[in-house]
TORVOMAR-495589 format. One record per residue (C-alpha): residue in one letter; residue number from 0; x, y, z. Coordinates in nm, 3 decimals. Example, Ala and Ser with C-alpha at 12.3 -4.5 7.8 and 13.67 -1.06 7.14 Angstrom:
2
- aa | i | X | Y | Z
- A | 0 | 1.230 | -0.450 | 0.780
- S | 1 | 1.367 | -0.106 | 0.714
# end
This chain:
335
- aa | i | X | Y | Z
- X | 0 | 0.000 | 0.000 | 0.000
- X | 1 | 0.144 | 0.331 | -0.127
- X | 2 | 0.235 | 0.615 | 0.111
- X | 3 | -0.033 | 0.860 | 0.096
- X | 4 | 0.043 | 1.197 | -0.061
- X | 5 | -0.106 | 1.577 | -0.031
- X | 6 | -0.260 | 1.509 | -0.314
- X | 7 | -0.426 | 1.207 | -0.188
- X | 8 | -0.575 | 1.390 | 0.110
- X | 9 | -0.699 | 1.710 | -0.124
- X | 10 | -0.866 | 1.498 | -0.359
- X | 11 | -0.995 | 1.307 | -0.029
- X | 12 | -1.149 | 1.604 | 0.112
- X | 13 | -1.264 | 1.740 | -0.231
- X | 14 | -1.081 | 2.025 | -0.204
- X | 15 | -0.700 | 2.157 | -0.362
- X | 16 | -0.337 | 2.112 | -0.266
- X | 17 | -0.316 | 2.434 | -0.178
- X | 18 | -0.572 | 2.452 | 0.108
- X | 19 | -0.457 | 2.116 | 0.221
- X | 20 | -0.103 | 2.299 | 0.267
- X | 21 | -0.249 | 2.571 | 0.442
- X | 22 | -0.432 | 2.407 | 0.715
- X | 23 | -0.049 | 2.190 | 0.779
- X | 24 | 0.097 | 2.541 | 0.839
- X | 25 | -0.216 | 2.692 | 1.053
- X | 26 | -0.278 | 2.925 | 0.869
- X | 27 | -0.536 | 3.184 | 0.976
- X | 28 | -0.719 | 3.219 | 0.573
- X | 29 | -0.932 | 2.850 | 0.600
- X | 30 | -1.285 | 2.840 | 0.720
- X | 31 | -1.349 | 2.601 | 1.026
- X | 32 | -1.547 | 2.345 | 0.866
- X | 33 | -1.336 | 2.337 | 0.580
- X | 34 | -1.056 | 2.284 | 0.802
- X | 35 | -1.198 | 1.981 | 0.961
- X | 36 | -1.299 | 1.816 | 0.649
- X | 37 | -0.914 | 1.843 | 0.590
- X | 38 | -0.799 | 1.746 | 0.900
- X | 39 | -1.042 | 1.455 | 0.903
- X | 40 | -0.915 | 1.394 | 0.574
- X | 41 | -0.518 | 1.352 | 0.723
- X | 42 | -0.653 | 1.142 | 0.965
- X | 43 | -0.880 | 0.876 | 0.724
- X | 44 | -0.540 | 0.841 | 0.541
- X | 45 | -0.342 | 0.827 | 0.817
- X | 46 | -0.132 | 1.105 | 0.625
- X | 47 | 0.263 | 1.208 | 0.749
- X | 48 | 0.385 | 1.551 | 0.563
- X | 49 | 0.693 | 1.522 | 0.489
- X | 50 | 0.913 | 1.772 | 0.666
- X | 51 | 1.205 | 1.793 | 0.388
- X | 52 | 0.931 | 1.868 | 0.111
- X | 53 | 0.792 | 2.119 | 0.304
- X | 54 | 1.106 | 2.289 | 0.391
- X | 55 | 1.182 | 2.312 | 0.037
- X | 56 | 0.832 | 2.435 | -0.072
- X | 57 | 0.812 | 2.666 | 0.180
- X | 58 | 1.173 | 2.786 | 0.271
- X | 59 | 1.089 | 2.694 | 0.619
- X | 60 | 1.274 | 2.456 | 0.870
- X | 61 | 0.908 | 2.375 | 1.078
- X | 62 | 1.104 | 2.388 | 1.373
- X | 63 | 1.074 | 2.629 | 1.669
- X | 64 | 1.369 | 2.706 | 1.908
- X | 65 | 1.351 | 2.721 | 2.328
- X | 66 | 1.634 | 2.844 | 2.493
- X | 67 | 1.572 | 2.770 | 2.883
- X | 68 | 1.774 | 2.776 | 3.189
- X | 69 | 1.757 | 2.413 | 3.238
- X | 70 | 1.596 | 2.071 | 3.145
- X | 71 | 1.578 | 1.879 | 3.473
- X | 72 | 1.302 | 2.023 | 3.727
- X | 73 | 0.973 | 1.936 | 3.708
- X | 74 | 0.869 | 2.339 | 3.602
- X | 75 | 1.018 | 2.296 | 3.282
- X | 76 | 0.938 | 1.932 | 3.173
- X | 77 | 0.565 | 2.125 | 3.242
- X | 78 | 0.630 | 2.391 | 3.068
- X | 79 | 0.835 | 2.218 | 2.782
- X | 80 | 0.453 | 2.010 | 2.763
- X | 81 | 0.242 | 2.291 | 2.725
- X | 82 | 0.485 | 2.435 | 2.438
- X | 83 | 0.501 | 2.109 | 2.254
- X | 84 | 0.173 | 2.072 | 2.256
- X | 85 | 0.065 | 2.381 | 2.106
- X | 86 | 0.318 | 2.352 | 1.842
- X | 87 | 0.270 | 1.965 | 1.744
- X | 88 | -0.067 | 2.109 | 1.688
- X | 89 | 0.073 | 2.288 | 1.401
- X | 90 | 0.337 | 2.026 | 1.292
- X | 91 | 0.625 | 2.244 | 1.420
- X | 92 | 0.899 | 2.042 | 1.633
- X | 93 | 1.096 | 2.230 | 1.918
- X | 94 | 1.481 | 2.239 | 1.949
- X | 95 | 1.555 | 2.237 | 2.265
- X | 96 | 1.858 | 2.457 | 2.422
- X | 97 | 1.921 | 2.456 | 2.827
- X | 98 | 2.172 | 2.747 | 2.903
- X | 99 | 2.330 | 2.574 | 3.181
- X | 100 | 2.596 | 2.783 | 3.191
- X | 101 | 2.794 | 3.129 | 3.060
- X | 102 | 2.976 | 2.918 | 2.807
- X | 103 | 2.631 | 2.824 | 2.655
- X | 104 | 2.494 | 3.141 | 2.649
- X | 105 | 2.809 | 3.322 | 2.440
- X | 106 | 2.760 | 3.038 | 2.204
- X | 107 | 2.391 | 3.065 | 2.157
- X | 108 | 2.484 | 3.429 | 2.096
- X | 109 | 2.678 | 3.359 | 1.782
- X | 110 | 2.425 | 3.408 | 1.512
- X | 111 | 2.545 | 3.112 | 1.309
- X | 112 | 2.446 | 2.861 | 1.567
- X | 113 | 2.131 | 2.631 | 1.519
- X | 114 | 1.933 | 2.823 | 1.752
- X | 115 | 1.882 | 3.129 | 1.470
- X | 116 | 1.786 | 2.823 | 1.166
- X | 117 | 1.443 | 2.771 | 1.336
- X | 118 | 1.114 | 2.939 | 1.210
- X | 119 | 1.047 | 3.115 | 1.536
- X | 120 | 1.225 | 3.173 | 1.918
- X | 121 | 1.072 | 3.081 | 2.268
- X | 122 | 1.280 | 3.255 | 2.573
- X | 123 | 1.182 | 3.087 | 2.890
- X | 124 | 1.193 | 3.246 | 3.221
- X | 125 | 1.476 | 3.481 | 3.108
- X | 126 | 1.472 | 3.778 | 2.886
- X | 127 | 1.752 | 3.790 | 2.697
- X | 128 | 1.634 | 4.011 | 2.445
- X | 129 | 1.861 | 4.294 | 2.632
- X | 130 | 2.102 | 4.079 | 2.561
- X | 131 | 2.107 | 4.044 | 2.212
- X | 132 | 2.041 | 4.391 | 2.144
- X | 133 | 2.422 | 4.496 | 2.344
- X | 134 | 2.498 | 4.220 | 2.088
- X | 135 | 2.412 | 4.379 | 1.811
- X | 136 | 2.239 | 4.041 | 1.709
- X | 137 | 1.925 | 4.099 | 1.505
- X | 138 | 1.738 | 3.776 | 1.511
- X | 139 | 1.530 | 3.759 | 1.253
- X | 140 | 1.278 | 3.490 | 1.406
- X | 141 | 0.956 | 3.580 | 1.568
- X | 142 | 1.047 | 3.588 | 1.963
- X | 143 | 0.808 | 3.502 | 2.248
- X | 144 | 0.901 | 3.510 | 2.615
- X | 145 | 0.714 | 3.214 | 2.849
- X | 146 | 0.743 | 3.291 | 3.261
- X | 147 | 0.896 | 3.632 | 3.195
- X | 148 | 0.742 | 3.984 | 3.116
- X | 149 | 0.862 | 4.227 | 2.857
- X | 150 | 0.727 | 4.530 | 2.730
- X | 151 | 0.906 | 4.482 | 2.359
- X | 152 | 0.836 | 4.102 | 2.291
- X | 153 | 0.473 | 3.944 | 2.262
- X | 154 | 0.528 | 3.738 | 2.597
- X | 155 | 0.307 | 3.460 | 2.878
- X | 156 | 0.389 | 3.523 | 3.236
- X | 157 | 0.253 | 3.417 | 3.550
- X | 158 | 0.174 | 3.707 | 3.768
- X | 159 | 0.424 | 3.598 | 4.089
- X | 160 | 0.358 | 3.948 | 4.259
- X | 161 | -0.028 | 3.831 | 4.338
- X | 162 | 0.117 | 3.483 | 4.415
- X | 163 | 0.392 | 3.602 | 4.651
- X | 164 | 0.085 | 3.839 | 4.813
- X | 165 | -0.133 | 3.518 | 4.862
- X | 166 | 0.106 | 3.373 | 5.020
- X | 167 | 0.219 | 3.618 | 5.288
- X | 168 | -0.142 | 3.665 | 5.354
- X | 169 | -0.189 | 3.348 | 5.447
- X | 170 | 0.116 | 3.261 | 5.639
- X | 171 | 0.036 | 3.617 | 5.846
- X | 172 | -0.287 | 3.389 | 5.982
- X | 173 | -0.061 | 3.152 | 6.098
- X | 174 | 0.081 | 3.125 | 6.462
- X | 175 | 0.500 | 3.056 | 6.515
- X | 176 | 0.788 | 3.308 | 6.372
- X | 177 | 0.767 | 3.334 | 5.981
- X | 178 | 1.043 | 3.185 | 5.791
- X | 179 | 1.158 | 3.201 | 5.410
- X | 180 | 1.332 | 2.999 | 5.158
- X | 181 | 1.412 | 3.169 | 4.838
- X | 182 | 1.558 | 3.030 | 4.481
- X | 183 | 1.895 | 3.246 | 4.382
- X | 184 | 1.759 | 3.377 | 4.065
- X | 185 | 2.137 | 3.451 | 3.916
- X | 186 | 2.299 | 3.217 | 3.627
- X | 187 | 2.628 | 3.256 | 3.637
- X | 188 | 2.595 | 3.595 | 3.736
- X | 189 | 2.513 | 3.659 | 3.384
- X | 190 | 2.183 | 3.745 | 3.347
- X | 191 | 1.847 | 3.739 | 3.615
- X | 192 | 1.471 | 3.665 | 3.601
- X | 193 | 1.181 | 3.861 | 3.843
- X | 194 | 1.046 | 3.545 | 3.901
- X | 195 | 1.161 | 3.501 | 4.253
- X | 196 | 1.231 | 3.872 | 4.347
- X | 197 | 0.838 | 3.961 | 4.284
- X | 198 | 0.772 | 3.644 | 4.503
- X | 199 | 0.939 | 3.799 | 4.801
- X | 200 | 0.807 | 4.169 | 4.722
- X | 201 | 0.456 | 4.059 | 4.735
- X | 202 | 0.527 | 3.824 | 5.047
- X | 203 | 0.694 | 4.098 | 5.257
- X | 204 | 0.448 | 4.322 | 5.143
- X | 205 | 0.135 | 4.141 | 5.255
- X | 206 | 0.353 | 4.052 | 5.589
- X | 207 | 0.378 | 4.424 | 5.706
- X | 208 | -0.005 | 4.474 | 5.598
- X | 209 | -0.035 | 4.196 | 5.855
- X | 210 | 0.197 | 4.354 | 6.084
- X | 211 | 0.414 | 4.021 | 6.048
- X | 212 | 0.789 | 3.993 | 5.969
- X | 213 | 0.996 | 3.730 | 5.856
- X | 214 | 1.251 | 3.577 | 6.156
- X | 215 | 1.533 | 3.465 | 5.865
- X | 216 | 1.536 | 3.407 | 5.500
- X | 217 | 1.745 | 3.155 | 5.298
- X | 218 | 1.830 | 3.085 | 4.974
- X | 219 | 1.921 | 2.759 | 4.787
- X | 220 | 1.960 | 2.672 | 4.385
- X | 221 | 1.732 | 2.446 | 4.246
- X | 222 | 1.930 | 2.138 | 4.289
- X | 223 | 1.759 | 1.846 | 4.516
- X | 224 | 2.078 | 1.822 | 4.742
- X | 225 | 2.115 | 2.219 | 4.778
- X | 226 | 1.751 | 2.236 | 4.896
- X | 227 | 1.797 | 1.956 | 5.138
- X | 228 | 2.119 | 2.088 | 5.280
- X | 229 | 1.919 | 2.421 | 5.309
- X | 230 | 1.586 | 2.243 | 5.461
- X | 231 | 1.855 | 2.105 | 5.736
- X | 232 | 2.009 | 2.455 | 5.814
- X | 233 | 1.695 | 2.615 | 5.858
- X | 234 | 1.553 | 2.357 | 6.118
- X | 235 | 1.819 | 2.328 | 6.290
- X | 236 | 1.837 | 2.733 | 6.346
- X | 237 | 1.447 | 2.665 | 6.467
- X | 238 | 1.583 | 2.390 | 6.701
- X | 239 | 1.817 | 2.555 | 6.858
- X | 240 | 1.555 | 2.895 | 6.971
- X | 241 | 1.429 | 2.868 | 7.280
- X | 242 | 1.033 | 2.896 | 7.156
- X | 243 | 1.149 | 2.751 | 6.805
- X | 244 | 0.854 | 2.565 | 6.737
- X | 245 | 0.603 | 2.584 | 6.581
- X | 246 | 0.723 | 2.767 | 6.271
- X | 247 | 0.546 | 2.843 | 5.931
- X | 248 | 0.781 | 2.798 | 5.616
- X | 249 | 0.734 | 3.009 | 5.305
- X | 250 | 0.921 | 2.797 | 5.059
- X | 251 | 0.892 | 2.967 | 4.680
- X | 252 | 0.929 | 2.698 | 4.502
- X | 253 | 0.778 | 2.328 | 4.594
- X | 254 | 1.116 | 2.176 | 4.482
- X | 255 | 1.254 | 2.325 | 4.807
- X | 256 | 0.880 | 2.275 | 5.034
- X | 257 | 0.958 | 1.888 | 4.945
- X | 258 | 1.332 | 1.912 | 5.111
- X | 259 | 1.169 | 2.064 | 5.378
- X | 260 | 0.903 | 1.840 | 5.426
- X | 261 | 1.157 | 1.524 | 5.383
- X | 262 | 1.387 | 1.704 | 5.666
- X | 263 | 1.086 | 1.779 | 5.926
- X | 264 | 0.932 | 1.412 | 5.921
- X | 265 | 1.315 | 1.272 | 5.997
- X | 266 | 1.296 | 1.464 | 6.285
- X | 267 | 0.969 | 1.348 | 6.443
- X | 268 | 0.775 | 1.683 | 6.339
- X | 269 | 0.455 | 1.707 | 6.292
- X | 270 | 0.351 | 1.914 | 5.961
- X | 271 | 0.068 | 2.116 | 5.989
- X | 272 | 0.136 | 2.146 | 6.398
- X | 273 | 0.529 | 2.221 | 6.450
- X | 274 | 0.612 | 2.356 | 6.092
- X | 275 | 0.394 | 2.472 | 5.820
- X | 276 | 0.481 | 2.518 | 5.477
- X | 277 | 0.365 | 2.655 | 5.189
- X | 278 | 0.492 | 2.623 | 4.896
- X | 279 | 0.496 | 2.717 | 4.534
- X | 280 | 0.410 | 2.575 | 4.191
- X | 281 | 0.151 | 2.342 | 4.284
- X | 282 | 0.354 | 1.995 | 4.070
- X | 283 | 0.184 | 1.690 | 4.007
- X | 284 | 0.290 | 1.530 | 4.320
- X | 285 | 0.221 | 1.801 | 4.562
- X | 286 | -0.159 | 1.690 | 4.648
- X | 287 | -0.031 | 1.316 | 4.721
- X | 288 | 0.164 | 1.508 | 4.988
- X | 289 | -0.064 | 1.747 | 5.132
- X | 290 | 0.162 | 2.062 | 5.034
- X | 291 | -0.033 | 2.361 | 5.065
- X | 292 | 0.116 | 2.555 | 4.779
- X | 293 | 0.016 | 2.839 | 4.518
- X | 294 | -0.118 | 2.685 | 4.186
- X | 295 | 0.022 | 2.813 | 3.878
- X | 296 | -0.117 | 2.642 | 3.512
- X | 297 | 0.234 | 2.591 | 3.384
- X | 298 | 0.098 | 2.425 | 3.069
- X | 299 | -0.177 | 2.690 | 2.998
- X | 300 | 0.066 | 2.921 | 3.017
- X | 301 | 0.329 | 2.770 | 2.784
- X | 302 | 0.057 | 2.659 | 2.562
- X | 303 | -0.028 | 3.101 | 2.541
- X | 304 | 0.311 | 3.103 | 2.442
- X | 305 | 0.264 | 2.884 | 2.210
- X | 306 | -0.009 | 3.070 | 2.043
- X | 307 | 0.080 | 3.371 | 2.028
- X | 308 | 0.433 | 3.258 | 1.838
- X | 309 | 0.237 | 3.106 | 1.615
- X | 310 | 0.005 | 3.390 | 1.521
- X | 311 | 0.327 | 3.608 | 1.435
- X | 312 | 0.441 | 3.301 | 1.202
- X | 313 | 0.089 | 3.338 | 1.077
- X | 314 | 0.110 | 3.663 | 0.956
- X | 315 | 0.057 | 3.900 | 1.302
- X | 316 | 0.222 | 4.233 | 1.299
- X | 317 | 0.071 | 4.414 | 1.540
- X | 318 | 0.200 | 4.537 | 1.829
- X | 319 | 0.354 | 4.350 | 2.156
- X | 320 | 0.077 | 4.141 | 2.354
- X | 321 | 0.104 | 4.034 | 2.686
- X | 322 | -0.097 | 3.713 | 2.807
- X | 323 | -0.088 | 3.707 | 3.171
- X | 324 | -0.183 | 3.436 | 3.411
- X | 325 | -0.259 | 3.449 | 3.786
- X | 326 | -0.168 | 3.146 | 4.103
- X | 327 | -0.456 | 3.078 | 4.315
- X | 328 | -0.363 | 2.944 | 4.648
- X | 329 | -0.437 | 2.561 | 4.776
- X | 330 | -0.478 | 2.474 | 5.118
- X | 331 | -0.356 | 2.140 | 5.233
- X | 332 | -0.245 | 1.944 | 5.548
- X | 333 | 0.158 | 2.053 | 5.523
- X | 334 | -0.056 | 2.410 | 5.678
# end
């Protein structure tokens, strides 16, 4: 049995190559029913395109780049889902590019590198658009910033000021000194995201509304050890105050409520009774555990991304657009 062709699924759908082609690359000009009868069409036939034809038809690669700061925490395999799925959606593939590092970043600079061949550019959690500009480098791609906000750049940000609020309203209600555990939000010292930093402006801020202050604040990286070893130093600086316990923990990021929650039940604590913690991020394993935490829609939020990438490829040329998203907070038994 042959492979099918485009022409197979146009004559399929009784309608011409041309609209077939359109609905592969999204485009905007096809009615909605039309564009079911083609897509139903792809899917009686069981129909592949074939990604070399259409890069020479087309002069496009049907690939979309992500530069991020890293592939292994749960926030971007969630965000990394949201992305792909939006863009599968349109038969583009992602290339994936973690920073990691300042080495990295000054090659991902160079505009020869495979970043700058795809169709389009998603910036995750870091704006590096200042970057490229002191750069000189004029990429020519669409750009989109995901978990960062940007005045110059169509971007799809959570709004952490409103999270960070809800959660220093609610840890104000609870009874014990107030504690904090923040992410250090510098890569190399090279470049910084808001993320955290409007976490702790809208936690401090709805502490002294409360007339509540924080007792300490720590920081760790988002590495499993580094939040452990920082879980342990913080407990053990409760431990040894007279009227220590209880405590409430403000932990901005669940990777680092976890550490503390593994660190508090070694010890014999109770959760919910000698420390509280709240957390933030709300990942798929933090109901199992009872981890009251702020719920952000990671994957609604990359899919927005997504979207509005796609519209520019489409043929959008208006100006900037900003699609902003908001945590809601979720009470649980770690509180």
């Amino acid at each position: 049995m042959k492979t099918p062709t485009i022409q197979d699924v146009a004559q399929h759908a009784g309608v011409g190559v041309g609209t077939v082609s359109r609905v592969l690359n999204n485009h905007t000009a096809v009615k909605p029913a039309t564009r079911e009868t083609v897509l139903k069409a792809i899917a009686d036939l069981n129909y592949t395109p074939n990604p070399h034809a259409r890069r020479i038809a087309g002069g496009k690669s049907y690939t979309i780049s992500v530069l991020l700061p890293v592939l292994t925490t749960e926030f971007y395999a969630r965000l990394l889902n949201g992305l792909e799925n939006a863009f599968q959606e349109a038969r583009y593939d992602l290339a994936i590019f973690p920073l990691l590092d300042r080495s990295r970043l000054e090659r991902y600079l160079a505009s020869h590198t495979l970043a700058y061949q795809a169709d389009g550019l998603v910036m995750a959690t870091y704006n590096l658009t200042k970057v490229f500009h002191e750069r000189r480098l004029q990429t020519r791609q669409p750009t989109v910033l995901v978990d960062a906000y940007t005045d110059d750049s169509d971007c799809s940000y959570m709004d952490n000021l409103t999270g960070g609020t809800l959660a220093g309203a609610y840890a104000a209600t609870l009874p014990g000194t107030l504690y904090a555990v923040w992410v250090e939000t510098e890569l190399d010292q090279l470049f910084t995201t808001r993320v955290f930093e409007e976490r702790r402006t809208g936690f401090h801020a709805a502490l002294e509304q409360a007339g509540r202050r924080v007792e300490a604040e720590y920081t760790a990286s988002f590495d499993t050890l580094a939040a452990r070893n920082t879980a342990t130093a913080l407990l053990d600086d409760v431990a040894a105050k007279a009227n220590g316990f209880p405590c409430t923990v403000f932990a901005s990021a669940d990777l680092l409520a976890g550490a503390l929650m593994d660190e508090a039940r070694v010890r014999g604590l109770t959760l919910g009774q000698d420390v509280r913690i709240i957390g933030f991020d709300d990942q798929p394993w933090a109901a199992a555990r009872g981890l009251t935490t702020l719920h952000q829609p990671v994957e609604a939020m990359g899919y927005e991304a997504a979207q509005l990438l796609l519209s520019r490829l489409g043929g959008y040329r208006g100006p900037p657009r900003a699609s902003r998203f908001e945590p809601h907070l979720i009470v649980r038994d770690s509180s």
